[in-house]
C-alpha positions as CSV (number, residue, x, y, z in Angstrom):
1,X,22.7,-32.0,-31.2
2,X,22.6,-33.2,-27.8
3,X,25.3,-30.2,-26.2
4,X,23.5,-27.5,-28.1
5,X,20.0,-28.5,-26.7
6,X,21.5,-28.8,-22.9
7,X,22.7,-25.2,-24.2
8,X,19.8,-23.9,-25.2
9,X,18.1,-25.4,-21.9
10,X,20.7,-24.0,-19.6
11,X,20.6,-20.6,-20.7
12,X,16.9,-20.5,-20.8
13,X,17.6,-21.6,-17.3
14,X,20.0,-18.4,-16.7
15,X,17.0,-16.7,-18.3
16,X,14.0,-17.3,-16.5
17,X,16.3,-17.2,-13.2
18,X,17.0,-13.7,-13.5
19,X,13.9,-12.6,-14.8
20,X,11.4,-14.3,-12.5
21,X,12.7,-12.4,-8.9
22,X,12.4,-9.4,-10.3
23,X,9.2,-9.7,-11.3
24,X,7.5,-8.8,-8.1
25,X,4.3,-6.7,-7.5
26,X,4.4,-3.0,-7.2
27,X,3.4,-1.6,-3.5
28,X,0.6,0.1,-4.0
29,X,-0.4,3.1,-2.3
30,X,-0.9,2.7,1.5
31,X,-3.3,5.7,2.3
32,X,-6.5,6.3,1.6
33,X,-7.3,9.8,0.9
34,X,-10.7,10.1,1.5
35,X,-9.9,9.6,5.4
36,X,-8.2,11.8,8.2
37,X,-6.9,8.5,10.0
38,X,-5.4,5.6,9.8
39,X,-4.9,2.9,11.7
40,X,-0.5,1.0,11.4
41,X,-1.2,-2.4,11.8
42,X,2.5,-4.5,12.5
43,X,2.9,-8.1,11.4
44,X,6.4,-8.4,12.5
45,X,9.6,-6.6,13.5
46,X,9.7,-4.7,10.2
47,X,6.2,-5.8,8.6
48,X,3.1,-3.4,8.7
49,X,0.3,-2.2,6.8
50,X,-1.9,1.0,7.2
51,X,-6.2,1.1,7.3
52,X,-7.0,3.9,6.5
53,X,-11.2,4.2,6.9
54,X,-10.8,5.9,10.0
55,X,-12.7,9.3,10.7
56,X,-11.2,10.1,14.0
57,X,-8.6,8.9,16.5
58,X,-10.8,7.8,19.0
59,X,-12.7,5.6,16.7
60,X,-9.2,4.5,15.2
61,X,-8.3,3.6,19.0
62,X,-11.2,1.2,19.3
63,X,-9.7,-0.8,16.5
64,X,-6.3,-0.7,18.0
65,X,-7.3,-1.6,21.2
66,X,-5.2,-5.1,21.9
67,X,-3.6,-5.2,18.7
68,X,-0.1,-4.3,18.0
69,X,-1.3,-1.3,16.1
70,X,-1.1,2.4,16.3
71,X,-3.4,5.4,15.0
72,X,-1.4,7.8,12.6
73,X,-3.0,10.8,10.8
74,X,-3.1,10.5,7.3
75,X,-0.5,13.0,5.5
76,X,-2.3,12.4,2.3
77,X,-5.9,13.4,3.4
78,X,-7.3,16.0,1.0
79,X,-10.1,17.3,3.2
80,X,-13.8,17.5,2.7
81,X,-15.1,18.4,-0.5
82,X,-14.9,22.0,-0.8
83,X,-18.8,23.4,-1.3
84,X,-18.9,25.6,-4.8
85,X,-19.8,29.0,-4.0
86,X,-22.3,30.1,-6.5
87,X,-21.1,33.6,-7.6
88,X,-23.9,35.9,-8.7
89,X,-23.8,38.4,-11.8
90,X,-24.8,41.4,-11.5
């Protein structure tokens, strides 16, 4: 009894070992659409993060002023709304 419970513990061990790394959290999307800039914020050599609530680069620039930052334009901006056109029948 006492082997086959150490192993039953050791390949729950094995188990839980593989499992538990992989289970990290998805990166969520990084850009805001709704805005034309965003403002690259660097933690570290290789570590950054974008804020993107930005409607223009020299109100990103304020932000970045002193920071290790950087304004980029945001390649996923969709534009203002587009204004329906109301068609008239004739």
């Amino acid at each position: 009894m006492k082997t086959s419970s150490l192993l039953a513990a050791i390949a729950a061990a094995a188990i839980l070992g593989s499992v538990i790394p992989s289970a990290t959290p998805a990166r969520a999307q990084t850009y805001d659409p709704r805005y034309p800039v965003c403002l690259q914020i660097y933690q570290g050599f290789a570590d950054y993060y974008f804020e993107c609530g930005y409607t223009s680069i020299p109100q990103c620039q304020m932000s970045a002023s002193g920071r290790a930052a950087q304004c980029v334009i945001n390649p996923y901006y969709k534009g203002p709304k587009a204004k329906r056109s109301k068609q008239r029948v004739q």
